[in-house]
LUMBA-620754 format. One record per residue (C-alpha): residue number from 1; chain; x, y, z. Coordinates in pm, whole numbers. Layout:
BEGIN
SITE pos unit     px     py     pz
SITE NUM    A      X      Y      Z
...
***
This chain:
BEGIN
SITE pos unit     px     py     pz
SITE   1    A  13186   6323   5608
SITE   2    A  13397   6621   5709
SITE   3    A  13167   6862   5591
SITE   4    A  12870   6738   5816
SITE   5    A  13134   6749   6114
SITE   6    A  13234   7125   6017
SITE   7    A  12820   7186   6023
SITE   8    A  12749   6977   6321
SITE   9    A  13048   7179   6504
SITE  10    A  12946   7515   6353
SITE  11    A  12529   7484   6470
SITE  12    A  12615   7258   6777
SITE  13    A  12848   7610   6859
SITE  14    A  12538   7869   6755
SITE  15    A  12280   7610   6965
SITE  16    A  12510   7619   7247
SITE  17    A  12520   8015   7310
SITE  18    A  12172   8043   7328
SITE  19    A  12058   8218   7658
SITE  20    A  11817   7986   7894
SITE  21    A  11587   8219   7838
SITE  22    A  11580   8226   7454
SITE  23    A  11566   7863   7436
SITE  24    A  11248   7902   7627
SITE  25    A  11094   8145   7394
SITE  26    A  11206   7975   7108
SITE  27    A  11126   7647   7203
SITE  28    A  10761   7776   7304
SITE  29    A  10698   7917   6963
SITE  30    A  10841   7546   6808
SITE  31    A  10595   7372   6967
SITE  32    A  10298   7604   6932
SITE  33    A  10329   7576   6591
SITE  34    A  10378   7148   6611
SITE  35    A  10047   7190   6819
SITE  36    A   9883   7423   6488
SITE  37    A   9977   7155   6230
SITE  38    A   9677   6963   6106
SITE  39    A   9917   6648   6116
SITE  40    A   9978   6658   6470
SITE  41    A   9600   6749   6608
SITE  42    A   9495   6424   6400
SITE  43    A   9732   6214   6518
SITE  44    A   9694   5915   6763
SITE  45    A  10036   5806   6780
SITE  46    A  10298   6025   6838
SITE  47    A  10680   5933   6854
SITE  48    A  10885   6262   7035
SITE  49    A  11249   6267   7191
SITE  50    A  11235   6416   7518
SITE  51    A  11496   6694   7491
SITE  52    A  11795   6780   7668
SITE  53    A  12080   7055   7671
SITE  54    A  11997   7307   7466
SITE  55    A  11795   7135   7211
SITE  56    A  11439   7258   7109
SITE  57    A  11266   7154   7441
SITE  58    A  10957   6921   7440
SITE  59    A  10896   6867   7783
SITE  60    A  10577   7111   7789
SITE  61    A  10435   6930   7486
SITE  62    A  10481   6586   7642
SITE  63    A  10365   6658   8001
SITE  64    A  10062   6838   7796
SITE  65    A   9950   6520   7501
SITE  66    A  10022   6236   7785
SITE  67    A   9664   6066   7792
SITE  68    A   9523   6230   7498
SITE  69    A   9748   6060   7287
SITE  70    A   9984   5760   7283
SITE  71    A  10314   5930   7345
SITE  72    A  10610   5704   7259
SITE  73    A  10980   5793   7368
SITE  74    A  11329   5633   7253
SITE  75    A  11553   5438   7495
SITE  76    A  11842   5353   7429
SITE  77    A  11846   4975   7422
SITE  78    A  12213   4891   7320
SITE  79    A  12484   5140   7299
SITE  80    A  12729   4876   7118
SITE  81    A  12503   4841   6851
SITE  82    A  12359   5220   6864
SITE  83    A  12021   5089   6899
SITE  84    A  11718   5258   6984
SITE  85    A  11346   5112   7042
SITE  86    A  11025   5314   7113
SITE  87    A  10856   5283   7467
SITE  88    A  10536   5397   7568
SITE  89    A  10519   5666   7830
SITE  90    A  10217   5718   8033
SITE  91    A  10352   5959   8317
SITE  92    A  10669   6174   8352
SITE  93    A  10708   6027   8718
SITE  94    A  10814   5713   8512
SITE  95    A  11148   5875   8373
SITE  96    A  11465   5913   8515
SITE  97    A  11798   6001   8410
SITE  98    A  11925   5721   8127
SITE  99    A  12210   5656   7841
SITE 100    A  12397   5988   7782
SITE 101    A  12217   6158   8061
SITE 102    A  11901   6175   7860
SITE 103    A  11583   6086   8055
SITE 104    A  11462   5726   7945
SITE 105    A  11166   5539   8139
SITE 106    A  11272   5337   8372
SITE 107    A  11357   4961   8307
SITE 108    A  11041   4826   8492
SITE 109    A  10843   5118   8251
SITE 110    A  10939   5024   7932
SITE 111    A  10685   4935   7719
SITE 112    A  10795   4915   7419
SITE 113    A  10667   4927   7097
SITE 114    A  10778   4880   6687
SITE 115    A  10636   5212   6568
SITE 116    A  10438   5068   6285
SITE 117    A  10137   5264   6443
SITE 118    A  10306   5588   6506
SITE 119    A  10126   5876   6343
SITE 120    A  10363   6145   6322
SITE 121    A  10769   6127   6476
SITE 122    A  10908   6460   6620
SITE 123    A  11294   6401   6534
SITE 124    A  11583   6605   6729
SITE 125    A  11855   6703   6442
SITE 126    A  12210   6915   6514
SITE 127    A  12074   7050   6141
SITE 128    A  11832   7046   5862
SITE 129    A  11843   7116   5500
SITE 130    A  11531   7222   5235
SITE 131    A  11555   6835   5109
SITE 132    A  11472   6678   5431
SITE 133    A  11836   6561   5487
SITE 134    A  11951   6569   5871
SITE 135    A  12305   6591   6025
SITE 136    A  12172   6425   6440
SITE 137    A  12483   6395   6688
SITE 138    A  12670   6134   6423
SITE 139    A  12624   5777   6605
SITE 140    A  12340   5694   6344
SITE 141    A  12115   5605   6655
SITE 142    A  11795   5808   6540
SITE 143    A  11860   5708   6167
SITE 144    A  11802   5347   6238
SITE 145    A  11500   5403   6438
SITE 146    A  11338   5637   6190
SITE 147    A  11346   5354   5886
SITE 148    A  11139   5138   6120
SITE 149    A  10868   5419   6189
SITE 150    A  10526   5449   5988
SITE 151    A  10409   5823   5992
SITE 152    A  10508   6170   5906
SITE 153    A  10883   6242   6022
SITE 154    A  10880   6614   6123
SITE 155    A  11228   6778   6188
SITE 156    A  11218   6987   6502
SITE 157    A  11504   7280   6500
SITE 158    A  11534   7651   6582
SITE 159    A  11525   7832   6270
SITE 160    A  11892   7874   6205
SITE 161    A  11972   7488   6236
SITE 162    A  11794   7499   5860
SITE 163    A  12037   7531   5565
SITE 164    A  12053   7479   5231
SITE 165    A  12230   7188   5192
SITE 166    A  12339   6889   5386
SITE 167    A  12581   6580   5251
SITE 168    A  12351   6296   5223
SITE 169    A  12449   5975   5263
SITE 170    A  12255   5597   5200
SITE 171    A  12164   5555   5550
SITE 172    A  12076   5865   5622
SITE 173    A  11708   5936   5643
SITE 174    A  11448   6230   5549
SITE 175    A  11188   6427   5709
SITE 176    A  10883   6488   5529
SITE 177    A  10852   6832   5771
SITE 178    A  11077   7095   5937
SITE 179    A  10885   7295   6244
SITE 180    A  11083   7568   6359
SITE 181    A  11018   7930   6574
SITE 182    A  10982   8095   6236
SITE 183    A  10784   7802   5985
SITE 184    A  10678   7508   5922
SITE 185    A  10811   7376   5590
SITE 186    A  10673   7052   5412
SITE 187    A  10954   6865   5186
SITE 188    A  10882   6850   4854
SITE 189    A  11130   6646   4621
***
């Protein structure tokens, strides 16, 4: 457990001093290559956090799938229980600021919905490893919400949140992908 904390500090730290503008750039290139995967043109279904801070940003790539596909956000349902459920989001007018200042729809827009259709998940992570292993902010919140999604789990990071090797524990759950400014990488175990 203390080694994830000493990797969550140490990429949370690198993530952090990015410039506004490089997250930008960076986060442009993550999601142009998202929108080149052959996964994510034939989905229906997609499951996406909606960023904030200085994570990879995915507002662009929501505002620009809304009503060409079913775009499905997390909300934070219970923070006692860490508890997360997937809502359906038809228009970006519907969000406003939520748990952990992290836009949610609001209450009368929640639609929500057990992911058993989603298609393909784009997961936030702190970091990544070549196994599919993920170290996310350490509340477990995305882990339990990931073993109740169908679909391909893709890992969305800049390219140095991707190491070699992450602690993995039994609750912890894979990717099958990793999309970052530099690759796309498909887990092979």
């Amino acid at each position: 457990m203390q080694e994830k904390q000493k990797i969550r500090k140490k990429l949370l730290d690198l993530r952090n001093s990015l410039s506004a503008a490089e997250i930008f750039e960076r986060s442009n290139q993550v999601m142009a290559n998202i929108l080149g995967m052959d996964d994510f043109k034939k989905a229906e279904v997609v499951a996406v956090y909606i960023s904030f801070g200085t994570e990879v940003n995915t507002h662009g790539l929501i505002r620009s799938i809304m009503g060409k596909k079913k775009v499905l956000v997390p909300v934070v349902t219970d923070k006692e229980k860490k508890e997360l459920i997937l809502s359906e989001l038809r228009d970006w007018k519907e969000l406003s600021s939520g748990s952990y200042g992290i836009l949610e729809p609001k209450k009368e827009f929640v639609r929500k919905n057990d992911g058993d259709e989603v298609d393909i998940s784009l997961v936030p992570g702190v970091a990544f490893d070549v196994y599919g292993n993920r170290i996310g902010y350490g509340s477990g919140y995305y882990d339990r919400l990931l073993k109740k999604m169908a679909g391909i789990k893709v890992g969305v990071a800049y390219d140095f949140q991707v190491i070699d090797k992450i602690p993995n524990e039994g609750h912890d759950v894979r990717v099958d992908k990793i999309t970052t400014d530099k690759f796309v990488m498909t887990i092979s175990i």
